[in-house]
PyMOL Python script that loads the backbone (N, CA, C, O; Angstrom):
from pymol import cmd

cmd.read_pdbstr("""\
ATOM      1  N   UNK A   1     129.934  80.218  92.104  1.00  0.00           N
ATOM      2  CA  UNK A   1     128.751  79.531  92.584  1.00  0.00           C
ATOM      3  C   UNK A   1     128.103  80.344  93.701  1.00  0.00           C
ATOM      4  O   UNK A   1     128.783  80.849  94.594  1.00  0.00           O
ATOM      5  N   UNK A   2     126.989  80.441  93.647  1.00  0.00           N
ATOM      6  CA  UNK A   2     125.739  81.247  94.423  1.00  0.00           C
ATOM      7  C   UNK A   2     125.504  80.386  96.021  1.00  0.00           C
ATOM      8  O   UNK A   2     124.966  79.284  95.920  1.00  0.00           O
ATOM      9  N   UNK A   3     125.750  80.689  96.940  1.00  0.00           N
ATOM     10  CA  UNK A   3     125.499  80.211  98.295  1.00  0.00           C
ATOM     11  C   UNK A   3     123.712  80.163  98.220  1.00  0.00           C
ATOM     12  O   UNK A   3     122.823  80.866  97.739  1.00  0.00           O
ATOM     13  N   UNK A   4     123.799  79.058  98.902  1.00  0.00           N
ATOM     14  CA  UNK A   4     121.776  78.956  99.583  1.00  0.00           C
ATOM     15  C   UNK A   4     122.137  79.276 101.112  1.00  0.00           C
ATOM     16  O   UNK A   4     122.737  78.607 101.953  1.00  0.00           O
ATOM     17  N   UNK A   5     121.488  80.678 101.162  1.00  0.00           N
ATOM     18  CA  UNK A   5     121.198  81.152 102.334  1.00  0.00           C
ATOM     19  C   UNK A   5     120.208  80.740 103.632  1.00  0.00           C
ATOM     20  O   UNK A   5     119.859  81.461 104.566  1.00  0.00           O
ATOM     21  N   UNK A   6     119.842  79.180 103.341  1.00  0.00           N
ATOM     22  CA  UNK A   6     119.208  78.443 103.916  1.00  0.00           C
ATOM     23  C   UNK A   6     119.183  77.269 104.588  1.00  0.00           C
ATOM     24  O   UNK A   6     119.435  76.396 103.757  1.00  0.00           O
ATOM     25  N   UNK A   7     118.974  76.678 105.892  1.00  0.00           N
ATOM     26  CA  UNK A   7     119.194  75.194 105.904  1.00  0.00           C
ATOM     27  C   UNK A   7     118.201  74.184 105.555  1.00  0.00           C
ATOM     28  O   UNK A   7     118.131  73.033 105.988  1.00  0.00           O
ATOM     29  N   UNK A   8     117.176  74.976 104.418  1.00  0.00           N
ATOM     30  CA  UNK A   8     115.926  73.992 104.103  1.00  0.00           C
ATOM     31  C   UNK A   8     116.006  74.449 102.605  1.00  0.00           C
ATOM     32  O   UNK A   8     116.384  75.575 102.283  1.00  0.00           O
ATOM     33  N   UNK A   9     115.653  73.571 101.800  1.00  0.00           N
ATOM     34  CA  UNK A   9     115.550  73.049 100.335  1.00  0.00           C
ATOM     35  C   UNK A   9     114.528  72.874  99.675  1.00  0.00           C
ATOM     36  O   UNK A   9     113.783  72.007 100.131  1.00  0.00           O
ATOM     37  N   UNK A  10     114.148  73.458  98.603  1.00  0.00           N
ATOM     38  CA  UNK A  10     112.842  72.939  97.957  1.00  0.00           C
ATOM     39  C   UNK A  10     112.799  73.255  96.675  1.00  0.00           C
ATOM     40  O   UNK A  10     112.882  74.410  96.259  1.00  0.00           O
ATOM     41  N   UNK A  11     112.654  72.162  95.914  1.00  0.00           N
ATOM     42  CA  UNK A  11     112.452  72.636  93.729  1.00  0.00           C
ATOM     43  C   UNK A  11     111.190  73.616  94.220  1.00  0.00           C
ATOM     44  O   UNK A  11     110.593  74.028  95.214  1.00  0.00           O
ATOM     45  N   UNK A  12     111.243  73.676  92.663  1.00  0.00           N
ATOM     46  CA  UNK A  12     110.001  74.775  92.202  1.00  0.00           C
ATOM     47  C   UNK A  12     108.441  73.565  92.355  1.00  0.00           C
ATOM     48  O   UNK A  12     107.317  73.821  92.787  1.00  0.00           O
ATOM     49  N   UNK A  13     109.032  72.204  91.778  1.00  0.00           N
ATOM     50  CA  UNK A  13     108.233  71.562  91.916  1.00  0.00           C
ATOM     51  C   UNK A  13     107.456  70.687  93.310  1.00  0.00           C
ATOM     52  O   UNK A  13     106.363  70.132  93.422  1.00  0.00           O
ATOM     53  N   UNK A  14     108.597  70.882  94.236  1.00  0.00           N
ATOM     54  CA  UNK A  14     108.172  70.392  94.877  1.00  0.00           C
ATOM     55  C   UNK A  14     107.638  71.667  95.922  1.00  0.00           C
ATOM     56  O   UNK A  14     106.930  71.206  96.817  1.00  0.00           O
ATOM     57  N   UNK A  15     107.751  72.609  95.975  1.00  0.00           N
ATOM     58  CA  UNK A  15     106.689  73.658  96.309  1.00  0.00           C
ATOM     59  C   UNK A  15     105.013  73.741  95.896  1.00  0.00           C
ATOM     60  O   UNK A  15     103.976  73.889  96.544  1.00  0.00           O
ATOM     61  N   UNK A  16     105.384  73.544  94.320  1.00  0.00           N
ATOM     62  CA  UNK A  16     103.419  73.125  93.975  1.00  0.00           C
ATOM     63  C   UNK A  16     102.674  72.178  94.050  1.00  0.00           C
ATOM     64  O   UNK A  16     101.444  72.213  94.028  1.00  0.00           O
ATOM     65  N   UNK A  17     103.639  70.890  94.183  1.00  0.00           N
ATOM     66  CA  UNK A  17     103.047  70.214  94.628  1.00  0.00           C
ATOM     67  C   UNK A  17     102.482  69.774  96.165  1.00  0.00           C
ATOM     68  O   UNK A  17     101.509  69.034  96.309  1.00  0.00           O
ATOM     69  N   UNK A  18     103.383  70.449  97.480  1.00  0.00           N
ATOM     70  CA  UNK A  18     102.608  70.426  98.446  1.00  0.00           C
ATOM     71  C   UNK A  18     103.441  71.582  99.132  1.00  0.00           C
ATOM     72  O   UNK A  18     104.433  71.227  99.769  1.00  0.00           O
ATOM     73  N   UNK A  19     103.110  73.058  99.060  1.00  0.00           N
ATOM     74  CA  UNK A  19     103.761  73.952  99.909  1.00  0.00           C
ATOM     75  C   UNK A  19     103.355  73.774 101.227  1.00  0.00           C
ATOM     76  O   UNK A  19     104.267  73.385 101.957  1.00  0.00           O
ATOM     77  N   UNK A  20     102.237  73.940 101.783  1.00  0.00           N
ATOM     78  CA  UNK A  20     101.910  73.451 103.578  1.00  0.00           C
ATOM     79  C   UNK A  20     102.758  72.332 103.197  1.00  0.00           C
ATOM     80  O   UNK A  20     103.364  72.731 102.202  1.00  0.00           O
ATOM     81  N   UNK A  21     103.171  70.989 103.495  1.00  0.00           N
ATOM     82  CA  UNK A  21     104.264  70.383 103.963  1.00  0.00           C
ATOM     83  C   UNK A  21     105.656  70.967 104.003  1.00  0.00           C
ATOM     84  O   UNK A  21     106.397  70.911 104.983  1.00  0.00           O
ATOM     85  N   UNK A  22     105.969  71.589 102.733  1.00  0.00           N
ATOM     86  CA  UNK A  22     107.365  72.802 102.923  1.00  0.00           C
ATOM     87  C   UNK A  22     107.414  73.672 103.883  1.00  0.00           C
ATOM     88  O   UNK A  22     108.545  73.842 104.339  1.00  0.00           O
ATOM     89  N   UNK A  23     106.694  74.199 104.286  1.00  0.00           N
ATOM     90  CA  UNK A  23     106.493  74.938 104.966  1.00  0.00           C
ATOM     91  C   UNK A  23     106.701  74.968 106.512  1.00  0.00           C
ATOM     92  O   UNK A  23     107.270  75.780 107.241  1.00  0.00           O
ATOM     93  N   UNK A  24     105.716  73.219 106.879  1.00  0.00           N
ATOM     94  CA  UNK A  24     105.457  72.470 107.697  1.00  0.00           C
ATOM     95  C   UNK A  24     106.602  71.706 108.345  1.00  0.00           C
ATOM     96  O   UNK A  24     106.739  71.457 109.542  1.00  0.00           O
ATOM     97  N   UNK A  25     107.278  71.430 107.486  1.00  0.00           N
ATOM     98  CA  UNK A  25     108.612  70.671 107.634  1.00  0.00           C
ATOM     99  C   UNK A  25     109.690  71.533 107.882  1.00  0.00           C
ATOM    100  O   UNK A  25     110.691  70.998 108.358  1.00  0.00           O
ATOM    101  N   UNK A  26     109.730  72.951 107.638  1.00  0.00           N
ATOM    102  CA  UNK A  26     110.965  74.099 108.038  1.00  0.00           C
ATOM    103  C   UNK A  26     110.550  74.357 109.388  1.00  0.00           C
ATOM    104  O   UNK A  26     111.430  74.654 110.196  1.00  0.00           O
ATOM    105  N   UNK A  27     108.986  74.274 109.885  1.00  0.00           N
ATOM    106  CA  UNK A  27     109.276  75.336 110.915  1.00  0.00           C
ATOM    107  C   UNK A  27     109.176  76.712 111.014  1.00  0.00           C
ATOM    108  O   UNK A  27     108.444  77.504 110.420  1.00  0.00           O
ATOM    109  N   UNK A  28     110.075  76.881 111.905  1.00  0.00           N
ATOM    110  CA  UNK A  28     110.337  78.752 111.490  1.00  0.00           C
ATOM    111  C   UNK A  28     111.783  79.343 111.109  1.00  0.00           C
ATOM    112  O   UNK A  28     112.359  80.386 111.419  1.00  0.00           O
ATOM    113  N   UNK A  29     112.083  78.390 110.415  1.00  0.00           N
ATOM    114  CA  UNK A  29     113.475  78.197 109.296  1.00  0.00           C
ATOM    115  C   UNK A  29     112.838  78.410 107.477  1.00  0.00           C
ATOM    116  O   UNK A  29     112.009  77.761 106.839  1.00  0.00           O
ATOM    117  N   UNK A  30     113.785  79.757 107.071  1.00  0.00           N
ATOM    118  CA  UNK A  30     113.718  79.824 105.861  1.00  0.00           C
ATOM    119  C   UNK A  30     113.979  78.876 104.812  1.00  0.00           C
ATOM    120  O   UNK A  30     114.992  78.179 104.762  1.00  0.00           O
ATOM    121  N   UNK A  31     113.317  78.870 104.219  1.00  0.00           N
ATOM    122  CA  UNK A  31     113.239  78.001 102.862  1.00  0.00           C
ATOM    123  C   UNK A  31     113.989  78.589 101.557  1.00  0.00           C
ATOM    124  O   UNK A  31     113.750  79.762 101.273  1.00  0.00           O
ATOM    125  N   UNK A  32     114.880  77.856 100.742  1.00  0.00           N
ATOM    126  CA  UNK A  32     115.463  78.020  99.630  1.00  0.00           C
ATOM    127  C   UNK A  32     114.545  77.988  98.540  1.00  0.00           C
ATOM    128  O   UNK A  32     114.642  76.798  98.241  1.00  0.00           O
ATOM    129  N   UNK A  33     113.762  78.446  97.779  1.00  0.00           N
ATOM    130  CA  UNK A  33     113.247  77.568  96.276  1.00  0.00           C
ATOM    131  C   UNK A  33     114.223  77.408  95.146  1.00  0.00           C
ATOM    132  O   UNK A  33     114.463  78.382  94.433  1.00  0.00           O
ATOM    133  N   UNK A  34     114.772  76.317  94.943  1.00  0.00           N
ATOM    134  CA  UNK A  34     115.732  76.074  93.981  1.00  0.00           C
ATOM    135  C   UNK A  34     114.962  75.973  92.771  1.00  0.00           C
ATOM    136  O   UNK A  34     113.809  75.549  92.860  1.00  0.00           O
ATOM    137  N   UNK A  35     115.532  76.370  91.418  1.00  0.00           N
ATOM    138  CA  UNK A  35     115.092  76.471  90.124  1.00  0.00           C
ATOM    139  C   UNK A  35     116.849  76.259  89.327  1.00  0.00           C
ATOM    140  O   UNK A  35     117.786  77.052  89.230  1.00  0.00           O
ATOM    141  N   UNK A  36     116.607  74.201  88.682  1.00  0.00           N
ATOM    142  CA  UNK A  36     117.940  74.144  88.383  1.00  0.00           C
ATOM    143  C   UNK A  36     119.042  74.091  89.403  1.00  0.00           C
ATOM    144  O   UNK A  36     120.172  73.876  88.965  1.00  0.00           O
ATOM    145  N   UNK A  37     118.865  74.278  90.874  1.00  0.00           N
ATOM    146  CA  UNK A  37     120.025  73.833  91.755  1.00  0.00           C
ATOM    147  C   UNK A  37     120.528  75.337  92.225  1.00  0.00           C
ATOM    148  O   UNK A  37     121.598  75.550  92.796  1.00  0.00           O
ATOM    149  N   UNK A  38     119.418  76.466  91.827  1.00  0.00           N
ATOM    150  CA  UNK A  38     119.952  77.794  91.919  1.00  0.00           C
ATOM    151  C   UNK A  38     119.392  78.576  93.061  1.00  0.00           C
ATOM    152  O   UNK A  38     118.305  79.061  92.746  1.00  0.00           O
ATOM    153  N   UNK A  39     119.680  78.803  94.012  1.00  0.00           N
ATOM    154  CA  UNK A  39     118.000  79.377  94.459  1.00  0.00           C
ATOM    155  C   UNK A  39     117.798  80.616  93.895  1.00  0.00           C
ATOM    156  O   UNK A  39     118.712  81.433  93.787  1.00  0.00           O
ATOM    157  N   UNK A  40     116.410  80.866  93.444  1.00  0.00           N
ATOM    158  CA  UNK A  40     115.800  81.444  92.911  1.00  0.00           C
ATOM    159  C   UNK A  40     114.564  82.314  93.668  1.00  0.00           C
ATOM    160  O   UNK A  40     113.888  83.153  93.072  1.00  0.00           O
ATOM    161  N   UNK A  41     114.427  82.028  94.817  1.00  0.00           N
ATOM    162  CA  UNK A  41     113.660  82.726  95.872  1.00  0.00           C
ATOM    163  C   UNK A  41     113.440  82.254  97.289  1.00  0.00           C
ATOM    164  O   UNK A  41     113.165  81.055  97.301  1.00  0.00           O
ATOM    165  N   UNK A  42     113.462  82.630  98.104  1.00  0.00           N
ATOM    166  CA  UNK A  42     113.164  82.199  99.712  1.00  0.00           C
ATOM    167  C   UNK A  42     111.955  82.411 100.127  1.00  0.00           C
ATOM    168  O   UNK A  42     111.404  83.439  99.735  1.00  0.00           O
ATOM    169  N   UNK A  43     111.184  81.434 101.088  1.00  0.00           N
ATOM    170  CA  UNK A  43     110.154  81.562 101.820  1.00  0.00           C
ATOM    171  C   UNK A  43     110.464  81.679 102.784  1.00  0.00           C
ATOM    172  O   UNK A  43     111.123  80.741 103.234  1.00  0.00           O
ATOM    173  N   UNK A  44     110.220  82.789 103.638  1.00  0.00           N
ATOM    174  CA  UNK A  44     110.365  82.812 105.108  1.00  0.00           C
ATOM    175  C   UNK A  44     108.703  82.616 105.579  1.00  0.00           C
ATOM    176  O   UNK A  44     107.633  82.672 104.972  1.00  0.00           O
ATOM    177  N   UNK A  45     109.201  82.301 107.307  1.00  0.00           N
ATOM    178  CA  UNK A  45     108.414  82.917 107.874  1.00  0.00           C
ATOM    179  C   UNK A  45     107.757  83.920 108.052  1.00  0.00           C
ATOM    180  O   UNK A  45     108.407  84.932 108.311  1.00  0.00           O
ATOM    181  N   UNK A  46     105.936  84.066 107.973  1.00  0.00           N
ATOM    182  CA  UNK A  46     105.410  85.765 108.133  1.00  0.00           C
ATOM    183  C   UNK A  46     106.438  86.479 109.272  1.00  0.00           C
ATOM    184  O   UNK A  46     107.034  87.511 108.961  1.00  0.00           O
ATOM    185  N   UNK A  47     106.603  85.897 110.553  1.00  0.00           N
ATOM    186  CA  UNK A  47     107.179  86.311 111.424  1.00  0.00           C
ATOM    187  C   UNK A  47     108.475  86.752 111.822  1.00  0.00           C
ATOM    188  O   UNK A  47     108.821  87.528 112.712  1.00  0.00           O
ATOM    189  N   UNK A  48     109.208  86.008 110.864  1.00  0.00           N
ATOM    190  CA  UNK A  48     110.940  86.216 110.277  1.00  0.00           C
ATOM    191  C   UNK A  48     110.796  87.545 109.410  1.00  0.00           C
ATOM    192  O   UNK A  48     111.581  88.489 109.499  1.00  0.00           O
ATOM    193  N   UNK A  49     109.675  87.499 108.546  1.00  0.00           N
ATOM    194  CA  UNK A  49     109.189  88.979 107.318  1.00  0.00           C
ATOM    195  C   UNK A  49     109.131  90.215 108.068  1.00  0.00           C
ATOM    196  O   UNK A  49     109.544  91.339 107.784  1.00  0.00           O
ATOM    197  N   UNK A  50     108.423  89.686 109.269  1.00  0.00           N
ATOM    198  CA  UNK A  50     107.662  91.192 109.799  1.00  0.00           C
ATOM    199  C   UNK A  50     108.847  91.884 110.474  1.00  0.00           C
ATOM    200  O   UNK A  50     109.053  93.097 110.448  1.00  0.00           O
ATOM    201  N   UNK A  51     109.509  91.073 111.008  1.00  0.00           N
ATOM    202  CA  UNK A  51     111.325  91.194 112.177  1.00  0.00           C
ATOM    203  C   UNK A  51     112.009  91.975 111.220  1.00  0.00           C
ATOM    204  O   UNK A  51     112.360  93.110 111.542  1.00  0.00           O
ATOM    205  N   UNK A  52     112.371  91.318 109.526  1.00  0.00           N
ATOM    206  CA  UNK A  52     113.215  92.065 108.835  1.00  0.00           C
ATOM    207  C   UNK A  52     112.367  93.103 108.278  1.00  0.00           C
ATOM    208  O   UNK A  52     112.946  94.054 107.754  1.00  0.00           O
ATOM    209  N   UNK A  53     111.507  93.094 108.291  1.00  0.00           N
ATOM    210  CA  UNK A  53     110.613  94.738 107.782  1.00  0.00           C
ATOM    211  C   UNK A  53     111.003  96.087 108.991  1.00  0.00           C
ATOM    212  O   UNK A  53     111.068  97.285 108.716  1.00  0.00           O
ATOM    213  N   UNK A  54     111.159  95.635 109.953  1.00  0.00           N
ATOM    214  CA  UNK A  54     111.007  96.349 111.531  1.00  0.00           C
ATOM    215  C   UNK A  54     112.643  96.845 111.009  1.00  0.00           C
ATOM    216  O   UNK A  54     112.905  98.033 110.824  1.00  0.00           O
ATOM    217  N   UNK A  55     113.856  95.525 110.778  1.00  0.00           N
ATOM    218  CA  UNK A  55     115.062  96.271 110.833  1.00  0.00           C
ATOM    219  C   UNK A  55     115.428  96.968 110.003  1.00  0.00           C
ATOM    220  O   UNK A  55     116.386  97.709 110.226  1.00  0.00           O
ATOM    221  N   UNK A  56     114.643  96.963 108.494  1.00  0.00           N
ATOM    222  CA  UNK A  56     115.077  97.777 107.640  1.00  0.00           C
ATOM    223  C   UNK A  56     114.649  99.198 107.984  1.00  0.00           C
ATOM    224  O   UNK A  56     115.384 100.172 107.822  1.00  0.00           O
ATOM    225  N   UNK A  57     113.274  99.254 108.523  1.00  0.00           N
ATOM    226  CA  UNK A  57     112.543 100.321 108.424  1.00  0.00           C
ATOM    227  C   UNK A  57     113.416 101.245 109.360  1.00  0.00           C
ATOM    228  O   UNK A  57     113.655 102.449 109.265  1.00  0.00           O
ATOM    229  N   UNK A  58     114.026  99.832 110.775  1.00  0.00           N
ATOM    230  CA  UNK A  58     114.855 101.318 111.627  1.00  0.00           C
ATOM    231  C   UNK A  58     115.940 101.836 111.220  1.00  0.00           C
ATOM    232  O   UNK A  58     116.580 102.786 111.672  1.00  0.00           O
ATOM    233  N   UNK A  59     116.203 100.876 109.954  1.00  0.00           N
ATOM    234  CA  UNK A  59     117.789 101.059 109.481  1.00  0.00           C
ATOM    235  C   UNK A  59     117.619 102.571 108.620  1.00  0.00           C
ATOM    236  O   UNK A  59     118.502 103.422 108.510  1.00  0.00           O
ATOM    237  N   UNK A  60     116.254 102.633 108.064  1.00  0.00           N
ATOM    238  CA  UNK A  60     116.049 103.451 107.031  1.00  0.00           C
ATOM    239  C   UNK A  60     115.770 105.131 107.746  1.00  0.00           C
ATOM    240  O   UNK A  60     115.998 106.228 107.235  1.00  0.00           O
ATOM    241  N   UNK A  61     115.226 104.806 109.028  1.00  0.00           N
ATOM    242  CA  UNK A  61     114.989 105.493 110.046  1.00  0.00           C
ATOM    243  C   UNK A  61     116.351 106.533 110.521  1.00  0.00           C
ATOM    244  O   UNK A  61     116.471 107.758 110.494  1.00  0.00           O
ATOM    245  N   UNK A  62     117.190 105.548 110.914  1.00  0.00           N
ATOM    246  CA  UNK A  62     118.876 105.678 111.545  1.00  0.00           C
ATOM    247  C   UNK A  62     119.279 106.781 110.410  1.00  0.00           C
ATOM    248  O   UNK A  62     119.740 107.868 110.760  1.00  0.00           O
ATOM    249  N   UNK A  63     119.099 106.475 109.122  1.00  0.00           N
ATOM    250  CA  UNK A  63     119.711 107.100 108.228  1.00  0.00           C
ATOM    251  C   UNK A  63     119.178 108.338 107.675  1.00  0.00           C
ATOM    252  O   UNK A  63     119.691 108.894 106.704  1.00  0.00           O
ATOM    253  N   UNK A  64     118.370 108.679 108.157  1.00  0.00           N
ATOM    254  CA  UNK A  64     117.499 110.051 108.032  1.00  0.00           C
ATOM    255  C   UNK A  64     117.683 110.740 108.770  1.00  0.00           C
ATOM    256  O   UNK A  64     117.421 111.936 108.647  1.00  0.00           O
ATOM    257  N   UNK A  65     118.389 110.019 110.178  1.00  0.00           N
ATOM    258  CA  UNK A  65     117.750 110.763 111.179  1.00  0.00           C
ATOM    259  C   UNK A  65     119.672 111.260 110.917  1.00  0.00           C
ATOM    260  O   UNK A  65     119.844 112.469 111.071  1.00  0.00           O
ATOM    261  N   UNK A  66     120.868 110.518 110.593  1.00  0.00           N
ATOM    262  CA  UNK A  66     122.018 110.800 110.640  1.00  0.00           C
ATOM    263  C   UNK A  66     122.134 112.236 109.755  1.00  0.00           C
ATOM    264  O   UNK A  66     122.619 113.302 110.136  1.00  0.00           O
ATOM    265  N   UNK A  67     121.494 111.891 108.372  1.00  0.00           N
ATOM    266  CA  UNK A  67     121.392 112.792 107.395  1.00  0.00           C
ATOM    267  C   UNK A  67     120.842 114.407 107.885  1.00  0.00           C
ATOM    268  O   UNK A  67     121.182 115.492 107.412  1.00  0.00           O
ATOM    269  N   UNK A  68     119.975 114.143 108.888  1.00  0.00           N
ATOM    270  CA  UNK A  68     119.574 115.618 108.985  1.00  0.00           C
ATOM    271  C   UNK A  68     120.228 116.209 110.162  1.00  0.00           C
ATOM    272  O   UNK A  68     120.052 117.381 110.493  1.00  0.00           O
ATOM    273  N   UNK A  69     121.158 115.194 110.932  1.00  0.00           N
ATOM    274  CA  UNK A  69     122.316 116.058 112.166  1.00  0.00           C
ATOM    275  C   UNK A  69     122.892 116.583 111.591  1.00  0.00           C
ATOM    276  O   UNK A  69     123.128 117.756 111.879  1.00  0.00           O
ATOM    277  N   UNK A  70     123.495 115.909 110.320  1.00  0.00           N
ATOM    278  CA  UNK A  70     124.636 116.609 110.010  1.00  0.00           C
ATOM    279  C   UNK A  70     124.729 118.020 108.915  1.00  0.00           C
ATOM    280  O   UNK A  70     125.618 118.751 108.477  1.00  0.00           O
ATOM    281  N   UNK A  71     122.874 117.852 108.761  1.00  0.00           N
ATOM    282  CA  UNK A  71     122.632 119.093 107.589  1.00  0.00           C
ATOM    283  C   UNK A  71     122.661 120.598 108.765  1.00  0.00           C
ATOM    284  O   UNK A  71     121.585 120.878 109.293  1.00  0.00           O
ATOM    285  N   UNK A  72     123.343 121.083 108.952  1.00  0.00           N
ATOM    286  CA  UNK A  72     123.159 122.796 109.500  1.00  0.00           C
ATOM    287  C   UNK A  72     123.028 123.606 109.026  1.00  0.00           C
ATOM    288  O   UNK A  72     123.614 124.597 109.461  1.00  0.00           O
ATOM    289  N   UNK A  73     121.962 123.774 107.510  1.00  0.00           N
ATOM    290  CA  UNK A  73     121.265 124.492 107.033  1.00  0.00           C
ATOM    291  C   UNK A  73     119.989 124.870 107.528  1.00  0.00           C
ATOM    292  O   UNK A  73     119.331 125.884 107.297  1.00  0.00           O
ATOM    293  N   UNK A  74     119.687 123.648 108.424  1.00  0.00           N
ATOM    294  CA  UNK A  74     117.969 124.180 108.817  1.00  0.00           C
ATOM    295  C   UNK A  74     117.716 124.653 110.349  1.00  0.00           C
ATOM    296  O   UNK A  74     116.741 124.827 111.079  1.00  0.00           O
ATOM    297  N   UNK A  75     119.170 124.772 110.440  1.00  0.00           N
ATOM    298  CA  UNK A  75     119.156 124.602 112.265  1.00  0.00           C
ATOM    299  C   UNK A  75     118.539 126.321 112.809  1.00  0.00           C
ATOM    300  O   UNK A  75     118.589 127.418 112.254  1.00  0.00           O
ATOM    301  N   UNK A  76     117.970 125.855 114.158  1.00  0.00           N
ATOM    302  CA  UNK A  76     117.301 126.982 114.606  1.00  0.00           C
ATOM    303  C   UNK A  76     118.291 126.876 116.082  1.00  0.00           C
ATOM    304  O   UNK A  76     119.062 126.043 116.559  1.00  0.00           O
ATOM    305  N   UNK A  77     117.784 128.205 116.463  1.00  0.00           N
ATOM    306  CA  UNK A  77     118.208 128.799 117.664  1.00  0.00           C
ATOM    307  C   UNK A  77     117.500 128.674 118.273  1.00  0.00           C
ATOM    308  O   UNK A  77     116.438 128.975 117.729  1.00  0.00           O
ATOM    309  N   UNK A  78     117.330 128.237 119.632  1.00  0.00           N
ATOM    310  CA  UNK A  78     116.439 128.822 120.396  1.00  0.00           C
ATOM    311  C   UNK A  78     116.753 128.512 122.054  1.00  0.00           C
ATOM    312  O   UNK A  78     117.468 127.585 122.434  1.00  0.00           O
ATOM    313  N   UNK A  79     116.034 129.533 122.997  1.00  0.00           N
ATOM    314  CA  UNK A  79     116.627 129.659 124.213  1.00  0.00           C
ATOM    315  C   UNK A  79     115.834 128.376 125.162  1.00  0.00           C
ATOM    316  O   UNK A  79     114.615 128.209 125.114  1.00  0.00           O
ATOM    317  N   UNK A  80     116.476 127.790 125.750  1.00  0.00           N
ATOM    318  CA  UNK A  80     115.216 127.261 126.411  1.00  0.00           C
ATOM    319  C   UNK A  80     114.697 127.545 127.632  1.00  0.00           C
ATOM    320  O   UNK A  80     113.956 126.749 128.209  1.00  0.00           O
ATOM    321  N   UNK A  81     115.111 128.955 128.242  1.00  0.00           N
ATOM    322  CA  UNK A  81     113.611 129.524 128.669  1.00  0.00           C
ATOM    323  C   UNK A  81     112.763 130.162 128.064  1.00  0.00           C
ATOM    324  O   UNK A  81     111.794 130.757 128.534  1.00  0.00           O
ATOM    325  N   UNK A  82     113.044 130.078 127.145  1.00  0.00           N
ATOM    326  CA  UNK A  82     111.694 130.795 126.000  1.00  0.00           C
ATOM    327  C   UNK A  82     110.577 129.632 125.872  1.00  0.00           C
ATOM    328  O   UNK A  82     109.355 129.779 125.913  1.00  0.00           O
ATOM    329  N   UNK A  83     111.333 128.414 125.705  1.00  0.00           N
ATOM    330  CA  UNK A  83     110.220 127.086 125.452  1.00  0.00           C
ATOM    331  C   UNK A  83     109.056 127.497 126.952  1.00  0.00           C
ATOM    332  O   UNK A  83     108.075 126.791 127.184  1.00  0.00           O
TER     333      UNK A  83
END
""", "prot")
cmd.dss("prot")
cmd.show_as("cartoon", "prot")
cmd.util.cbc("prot")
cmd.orient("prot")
């Protein structure tokens, strides 16, 4: 059985029939959309969206930046009184 990663609930139907109240009624607490008792998609907050966009992006960031310490194929020399 599939966990709901949420403490708010909502059918498919009861999303079309009035999403501003779903919405309205979470707050700034994610929403489950259940389809069959399954969830089948989450509504977050724009503001919860934009937070996990920020951590992936630094996560994605972190990992580029790890990837190219450890490459010492491109590494340069240089003195720094020359800079």
């Amino acid at each position: 059985m599939n966990s709901i990663l949420a403490n708010y609930s909502a059918s498919i139907s009861e999303l079309k029939k009035s999403p501003s109240s779903i919405i309205e009624d979470a707050g700034s607490e994610a929403v489950a959309i259940l389809n069959h008792n399954k969830a089948s998609a989450y509504l977050v907050p724009a503001q919860t969206y934009e937070k996990l966009m920020e951590i992936v992006d630094d996560y994605l960031l972190s990992k580029e930046i790890d990837k190219r310490l450890h490459d010492s194929s491109n590494l340069l020399e240089v003195n720094i009184d020359e800079l």
